[in-house]
C-alpha positions in Angstrom: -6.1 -13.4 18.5 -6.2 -15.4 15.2 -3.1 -17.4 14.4 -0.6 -15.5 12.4 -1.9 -12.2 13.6 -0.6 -11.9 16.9 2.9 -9.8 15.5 1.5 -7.5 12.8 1.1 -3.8 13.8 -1.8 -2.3 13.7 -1.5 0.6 11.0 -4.3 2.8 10.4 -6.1 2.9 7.3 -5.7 6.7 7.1 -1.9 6.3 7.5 -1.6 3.9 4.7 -3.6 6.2 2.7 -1.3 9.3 3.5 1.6 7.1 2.5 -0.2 5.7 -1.0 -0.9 10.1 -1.7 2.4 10.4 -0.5 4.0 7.9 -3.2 2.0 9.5 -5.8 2.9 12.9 -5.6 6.6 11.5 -5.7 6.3 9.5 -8.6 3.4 10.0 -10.4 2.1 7.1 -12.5 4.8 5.0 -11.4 3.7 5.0 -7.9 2.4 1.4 -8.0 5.4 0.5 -9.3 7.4 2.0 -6.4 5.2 0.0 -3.8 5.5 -3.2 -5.1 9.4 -2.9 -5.3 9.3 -1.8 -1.7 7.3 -4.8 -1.2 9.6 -7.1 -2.6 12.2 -5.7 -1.1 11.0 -6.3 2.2 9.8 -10.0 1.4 13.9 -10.2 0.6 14.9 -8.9 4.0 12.6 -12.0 5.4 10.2 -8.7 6.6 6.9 -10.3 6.4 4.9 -7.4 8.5 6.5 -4.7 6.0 5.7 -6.6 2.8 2.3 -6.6 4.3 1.9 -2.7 5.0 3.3 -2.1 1.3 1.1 -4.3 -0.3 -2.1 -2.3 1.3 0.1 0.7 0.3 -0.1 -0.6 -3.4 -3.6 -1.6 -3.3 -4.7 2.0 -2.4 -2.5 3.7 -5.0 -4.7 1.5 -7.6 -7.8 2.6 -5.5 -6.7 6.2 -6.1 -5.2 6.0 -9.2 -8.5 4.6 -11.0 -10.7 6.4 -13.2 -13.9 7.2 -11.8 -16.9 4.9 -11.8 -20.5 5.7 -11.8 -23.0 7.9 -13.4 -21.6 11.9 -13.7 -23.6 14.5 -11.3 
């Protein structure tokens, strides 16, 4: 295992996504918002795996939250 890596659990990529849809049903446009303080509140508590799962919590609320890209069908 690489360095650093050994501790973090493995959370799916569908779960983080359930929890991003999750967040944004409960608080709309400030979902991101919501993520990031959850973040910061676990970097506080010395929780470096939690900050972690937030942060990819945070970056798929953008993900979802973005306007569409692309040509219209």
């Amino acid at each position: 295992m690489a360095k650093g890596f050994d501790r973090i659990p493995m959370i799916s990529h569908l779960d983080i996504w359930r929890a991003a849809n999750l967040l944004i049903r409960q608080h709309g446009d400030d979902a991101e918002l919501a993520a990031a303080r959850r973040a910061d509140l676990m970097l506080e508590r010395g929780d470096l795996e939690g900050q972690t799962v937030w942060k990819r919590i945070r970056r798929s609320i953008v993900e979802l939250q973005a306007p569409p890209t692309g040509p219209a069908h």
